[in-house]
mmCIF file of the N, C-alpha and C atoms, coordinates in Angstrom:
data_MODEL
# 
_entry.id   MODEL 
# 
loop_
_atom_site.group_PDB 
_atom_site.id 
_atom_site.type_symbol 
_atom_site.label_atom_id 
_atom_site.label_alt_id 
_atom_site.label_comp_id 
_atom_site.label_asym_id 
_atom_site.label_entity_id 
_atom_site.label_seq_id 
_atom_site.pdbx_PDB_ins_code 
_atom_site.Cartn_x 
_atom_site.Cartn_y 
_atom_site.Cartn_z 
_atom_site.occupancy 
_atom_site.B_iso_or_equiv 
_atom_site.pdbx_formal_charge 
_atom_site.auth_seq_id 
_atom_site.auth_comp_id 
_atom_site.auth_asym_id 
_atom_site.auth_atom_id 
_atom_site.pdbx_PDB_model_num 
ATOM 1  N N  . UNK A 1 1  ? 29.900 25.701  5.855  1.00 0.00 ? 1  UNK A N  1 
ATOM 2  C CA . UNK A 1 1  ? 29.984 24.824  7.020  1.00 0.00 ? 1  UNK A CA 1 
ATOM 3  C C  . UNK A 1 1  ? 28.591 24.492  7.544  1.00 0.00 ? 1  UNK A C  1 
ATOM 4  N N  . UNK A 1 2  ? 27.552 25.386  7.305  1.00 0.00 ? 2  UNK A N  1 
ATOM 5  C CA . UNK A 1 2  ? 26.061 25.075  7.886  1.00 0.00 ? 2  UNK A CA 1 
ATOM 6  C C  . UNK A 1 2  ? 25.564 24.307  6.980  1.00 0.00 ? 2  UNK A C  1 
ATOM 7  N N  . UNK A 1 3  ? 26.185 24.752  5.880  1.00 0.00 ? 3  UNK A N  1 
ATOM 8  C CA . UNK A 1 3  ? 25.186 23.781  4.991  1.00 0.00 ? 3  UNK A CA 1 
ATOM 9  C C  . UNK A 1 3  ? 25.387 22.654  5.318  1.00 0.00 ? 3  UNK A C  1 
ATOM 10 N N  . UNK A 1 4  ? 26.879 22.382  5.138  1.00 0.00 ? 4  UNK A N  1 
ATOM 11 C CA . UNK A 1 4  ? 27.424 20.777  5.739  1.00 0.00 ? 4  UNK A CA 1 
ATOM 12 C C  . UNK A 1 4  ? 26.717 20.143  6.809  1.00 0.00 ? 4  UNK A C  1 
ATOM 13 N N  . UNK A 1 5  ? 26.858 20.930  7.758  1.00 0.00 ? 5  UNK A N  1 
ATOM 14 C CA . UNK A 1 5  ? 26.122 20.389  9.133  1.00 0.00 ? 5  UNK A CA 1 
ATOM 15 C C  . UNK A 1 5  ? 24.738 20.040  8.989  1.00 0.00 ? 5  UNK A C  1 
ATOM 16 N N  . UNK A 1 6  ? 24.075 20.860  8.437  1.00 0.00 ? 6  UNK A N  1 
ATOM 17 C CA . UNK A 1 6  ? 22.603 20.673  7.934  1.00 0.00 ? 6  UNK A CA 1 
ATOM 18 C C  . UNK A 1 6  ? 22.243 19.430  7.434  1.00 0.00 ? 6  UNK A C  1 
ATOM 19 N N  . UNK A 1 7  ? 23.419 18.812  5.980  1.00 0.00 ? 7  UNK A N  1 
ATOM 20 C CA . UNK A 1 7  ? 23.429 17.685  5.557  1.00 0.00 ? 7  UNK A CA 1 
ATOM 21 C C  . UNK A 1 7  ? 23.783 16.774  6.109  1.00 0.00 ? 7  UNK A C  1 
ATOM 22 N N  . UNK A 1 8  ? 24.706 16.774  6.927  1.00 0.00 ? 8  UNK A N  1 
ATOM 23 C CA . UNK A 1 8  ? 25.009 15.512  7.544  1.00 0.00 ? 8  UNK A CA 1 
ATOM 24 C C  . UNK A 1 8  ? 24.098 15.301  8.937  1.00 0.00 ? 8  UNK A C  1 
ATOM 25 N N  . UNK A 1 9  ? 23.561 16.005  9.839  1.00 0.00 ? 9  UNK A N  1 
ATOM 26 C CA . UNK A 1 9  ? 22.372 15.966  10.290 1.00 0.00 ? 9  UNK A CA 1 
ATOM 27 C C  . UNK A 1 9  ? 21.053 15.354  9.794  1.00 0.00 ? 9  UNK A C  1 
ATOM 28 N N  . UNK A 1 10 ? 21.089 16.208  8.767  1.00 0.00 ? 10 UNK A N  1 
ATOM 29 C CA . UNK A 1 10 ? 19.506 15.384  7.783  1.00 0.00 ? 10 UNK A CA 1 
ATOM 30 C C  . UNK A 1 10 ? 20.034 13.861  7.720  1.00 0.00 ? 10 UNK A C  1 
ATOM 31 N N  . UNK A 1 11 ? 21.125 13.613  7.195  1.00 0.00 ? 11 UNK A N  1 
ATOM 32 C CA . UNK A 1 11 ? 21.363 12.205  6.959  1.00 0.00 ? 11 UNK A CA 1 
ATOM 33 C C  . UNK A 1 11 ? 21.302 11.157  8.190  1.00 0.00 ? 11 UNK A C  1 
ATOM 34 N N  . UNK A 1 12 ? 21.990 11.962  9.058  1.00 0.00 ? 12 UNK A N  1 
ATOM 35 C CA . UNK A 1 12 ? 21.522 10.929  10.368 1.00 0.00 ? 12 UNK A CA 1 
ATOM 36 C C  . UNK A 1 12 ? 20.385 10.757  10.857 1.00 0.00 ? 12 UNK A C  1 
ATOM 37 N N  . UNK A 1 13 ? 19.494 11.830  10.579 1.00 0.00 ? 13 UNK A N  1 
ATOM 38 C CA . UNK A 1 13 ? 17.917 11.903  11.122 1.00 0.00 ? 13 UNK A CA 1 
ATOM 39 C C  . UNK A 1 13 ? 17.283 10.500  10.373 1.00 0.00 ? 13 UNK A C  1 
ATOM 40 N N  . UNK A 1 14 ? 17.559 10.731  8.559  1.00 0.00 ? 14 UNK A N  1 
ATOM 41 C CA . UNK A 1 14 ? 17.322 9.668   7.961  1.00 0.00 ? 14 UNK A CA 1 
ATOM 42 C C  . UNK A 1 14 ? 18.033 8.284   8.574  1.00 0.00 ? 14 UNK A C  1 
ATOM 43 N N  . UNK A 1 15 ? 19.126 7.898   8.614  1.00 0.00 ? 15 UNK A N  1 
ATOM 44 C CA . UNK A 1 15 ? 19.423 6.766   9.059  1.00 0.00 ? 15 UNK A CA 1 
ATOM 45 C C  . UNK A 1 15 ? 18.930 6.171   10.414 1.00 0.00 ? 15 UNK A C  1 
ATOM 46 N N  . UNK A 1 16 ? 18.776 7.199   11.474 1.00 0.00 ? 16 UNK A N  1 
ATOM 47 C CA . UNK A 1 16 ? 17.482 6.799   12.295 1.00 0.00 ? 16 UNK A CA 1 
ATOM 48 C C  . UNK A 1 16 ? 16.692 6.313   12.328 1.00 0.00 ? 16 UNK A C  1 
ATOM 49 N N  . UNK A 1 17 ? 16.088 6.731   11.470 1.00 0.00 ? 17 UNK A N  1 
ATOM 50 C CA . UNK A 1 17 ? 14.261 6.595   11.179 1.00 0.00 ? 17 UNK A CA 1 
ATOM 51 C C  . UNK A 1 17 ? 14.455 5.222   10.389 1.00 0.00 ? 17 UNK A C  1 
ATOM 52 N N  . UNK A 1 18 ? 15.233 4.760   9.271  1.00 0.00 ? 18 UNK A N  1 
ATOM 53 C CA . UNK A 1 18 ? 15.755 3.958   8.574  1.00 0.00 ? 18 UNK A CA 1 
ATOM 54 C C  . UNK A 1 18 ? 15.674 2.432   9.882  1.00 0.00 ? 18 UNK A C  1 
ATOM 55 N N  . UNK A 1 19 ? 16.640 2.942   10.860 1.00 0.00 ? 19 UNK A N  1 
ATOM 56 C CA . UNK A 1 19 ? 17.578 1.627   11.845 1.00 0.00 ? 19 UNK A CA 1 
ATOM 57 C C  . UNK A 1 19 ? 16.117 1.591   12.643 1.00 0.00 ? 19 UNK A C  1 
ATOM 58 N N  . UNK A 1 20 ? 15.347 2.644   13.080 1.00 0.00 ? 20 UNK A N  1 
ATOM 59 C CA . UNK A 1 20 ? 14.255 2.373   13.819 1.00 0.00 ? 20 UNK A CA 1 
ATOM 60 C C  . UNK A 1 20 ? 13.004 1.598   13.452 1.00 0.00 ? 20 UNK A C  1 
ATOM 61 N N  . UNK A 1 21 ? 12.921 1.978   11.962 1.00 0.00 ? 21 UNK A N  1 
ATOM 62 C CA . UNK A 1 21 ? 11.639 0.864   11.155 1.00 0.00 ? 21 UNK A CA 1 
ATOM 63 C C  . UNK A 1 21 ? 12.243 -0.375  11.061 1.00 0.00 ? 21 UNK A C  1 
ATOM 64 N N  . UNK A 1 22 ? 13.393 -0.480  10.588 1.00 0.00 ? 22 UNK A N  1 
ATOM 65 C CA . UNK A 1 22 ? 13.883 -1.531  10.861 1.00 0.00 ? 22 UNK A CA 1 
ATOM 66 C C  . UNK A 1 22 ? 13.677 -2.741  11.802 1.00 0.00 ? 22 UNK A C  1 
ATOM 67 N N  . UNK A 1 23 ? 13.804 -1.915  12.962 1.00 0.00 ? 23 UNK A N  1 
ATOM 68 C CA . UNK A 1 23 ? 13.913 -2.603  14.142 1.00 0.00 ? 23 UNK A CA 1 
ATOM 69 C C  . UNK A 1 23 ? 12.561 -2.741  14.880 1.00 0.00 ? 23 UNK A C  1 
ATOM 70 N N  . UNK A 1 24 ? 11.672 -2.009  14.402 1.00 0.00 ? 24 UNK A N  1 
ATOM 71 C CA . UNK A 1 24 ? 10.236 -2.033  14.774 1.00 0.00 ? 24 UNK A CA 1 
ATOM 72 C C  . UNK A 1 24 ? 9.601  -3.682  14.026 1.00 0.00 ? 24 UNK A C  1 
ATOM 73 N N  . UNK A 1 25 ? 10.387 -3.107  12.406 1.00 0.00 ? 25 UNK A N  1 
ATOM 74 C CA . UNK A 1 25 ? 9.508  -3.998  11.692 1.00 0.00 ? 25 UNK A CA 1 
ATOM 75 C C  . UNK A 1 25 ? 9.960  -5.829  11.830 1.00 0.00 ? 25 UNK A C  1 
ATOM 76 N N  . UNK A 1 26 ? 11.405 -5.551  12.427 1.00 0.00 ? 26 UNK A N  1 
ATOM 77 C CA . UNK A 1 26 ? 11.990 -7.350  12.797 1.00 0.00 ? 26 UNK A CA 1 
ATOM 78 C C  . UNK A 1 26 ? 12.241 -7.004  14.322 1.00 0.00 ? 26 UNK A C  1 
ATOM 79 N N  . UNK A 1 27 ? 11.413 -7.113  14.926 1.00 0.00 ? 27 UNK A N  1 
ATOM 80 C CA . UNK A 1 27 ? 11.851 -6.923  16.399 1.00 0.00 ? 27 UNK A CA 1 
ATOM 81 C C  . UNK A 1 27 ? 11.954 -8.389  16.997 1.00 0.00 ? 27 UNK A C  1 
ATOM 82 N N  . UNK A 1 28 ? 12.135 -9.529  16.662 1.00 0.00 ? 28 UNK A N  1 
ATOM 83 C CA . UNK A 1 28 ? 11.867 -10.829 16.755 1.00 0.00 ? 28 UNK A CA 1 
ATOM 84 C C  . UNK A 1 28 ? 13.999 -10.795 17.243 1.00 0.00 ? 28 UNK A C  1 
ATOM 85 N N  . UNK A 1 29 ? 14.648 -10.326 16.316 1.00 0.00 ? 29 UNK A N  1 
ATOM 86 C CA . UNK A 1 29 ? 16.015 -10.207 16.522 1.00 0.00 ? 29 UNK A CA 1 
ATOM 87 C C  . UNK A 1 29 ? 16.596 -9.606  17.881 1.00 0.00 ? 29 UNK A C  1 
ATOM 88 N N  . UNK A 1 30 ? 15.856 -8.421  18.076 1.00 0.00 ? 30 UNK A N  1 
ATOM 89 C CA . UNK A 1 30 ? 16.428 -7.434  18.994 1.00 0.00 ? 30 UNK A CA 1 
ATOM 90 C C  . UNK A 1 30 ? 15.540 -7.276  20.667 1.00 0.00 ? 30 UNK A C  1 
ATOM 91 N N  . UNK A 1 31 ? 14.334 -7.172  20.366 1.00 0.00 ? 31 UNK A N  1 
ATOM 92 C CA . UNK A 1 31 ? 13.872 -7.205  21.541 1.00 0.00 ? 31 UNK A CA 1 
ATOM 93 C C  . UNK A 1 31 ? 12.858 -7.979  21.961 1.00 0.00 ? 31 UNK A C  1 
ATOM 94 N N  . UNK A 1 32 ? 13.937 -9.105  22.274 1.00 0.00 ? 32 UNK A N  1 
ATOM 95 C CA . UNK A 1 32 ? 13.506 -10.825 22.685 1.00 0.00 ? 32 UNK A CA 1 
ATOM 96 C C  . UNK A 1 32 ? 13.036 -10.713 24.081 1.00 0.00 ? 32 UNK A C  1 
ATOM 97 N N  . UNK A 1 33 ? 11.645 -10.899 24.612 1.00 0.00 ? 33 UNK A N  1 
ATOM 98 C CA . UNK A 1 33 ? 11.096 -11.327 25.711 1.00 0.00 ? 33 UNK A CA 1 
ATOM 99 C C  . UNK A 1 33 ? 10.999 -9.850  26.025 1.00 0.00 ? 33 UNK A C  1 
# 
Protein backbone atom coordinates (compact mmCIF):
# COMPACT_ATOMS: atom_id res chain seq x y z
CA UNK A 1 0.00 0.00 0.00
CA UNK A 2 3.08 2.52 0.58
CA UNK A 3 4.55 1.61 -2.22
CA UNK A 4 1.33 2.46 -4.09
CA UNK A 5 0.96 5.68 -2.41
CA UNK A 6 4.53 6.54 -3.03
CA UNK A 7 3.77 5.95 -6.81
CA UNK A 8 0.90 7.59 -7.31
CA UNK A 9 2.21 10.64 -5.39
CA UNK A 10 5.46 10.68 -7.45
CA UNK A 11 3.13 10.72 -10.43
CA UNK A 12 1.21 13.64 -9.40
CA UNK A 13 4.31 15.56 -8.29
CA UNK A 14 5.33 14.79 -11.99
CA UNK A 15 2.12 15.90 -13.58
CA UNK A 16 2.50 19.14 -11.69
CA UNK A 17 5.62 20.14 -12.63
CA UNK A 18 4.50 18.87 -16.25
CA UNK A 19 0.86 21.35 -16.09
CA UNK A 20 3.15 24.08 -14.42
CA UNK A 21 5.94 24.34 -17.32
CA UNK A 22 3.34 24.16 -19.33
CA UNK A 23 1.64 26.95 -18.22
CA UNK A 24 4.72 29.02 -17.51
CA UNK A 25 5.91 28.24 -20.96
CA UNK A 26 2.22 29.38 -22.89
CA UNK A 27 1.05 31.74 -20.39
CA UNK A 28 -0.42 33.92 -23.30
CA UNK A 29 -3.66 31.29 -22.80
CA UNK A 30 -4.06 31.41 -19.09
CA UNK A 31 -2.82 34.40 -17.47
CA UNK A 32 -4.18 37.18 -19.69
CA UNK A 33 -3.50 40.79 -18.36
Amino acid sequence: MIKIMDKVIGWMMVLLAIITLWAVLTPNHLYVG
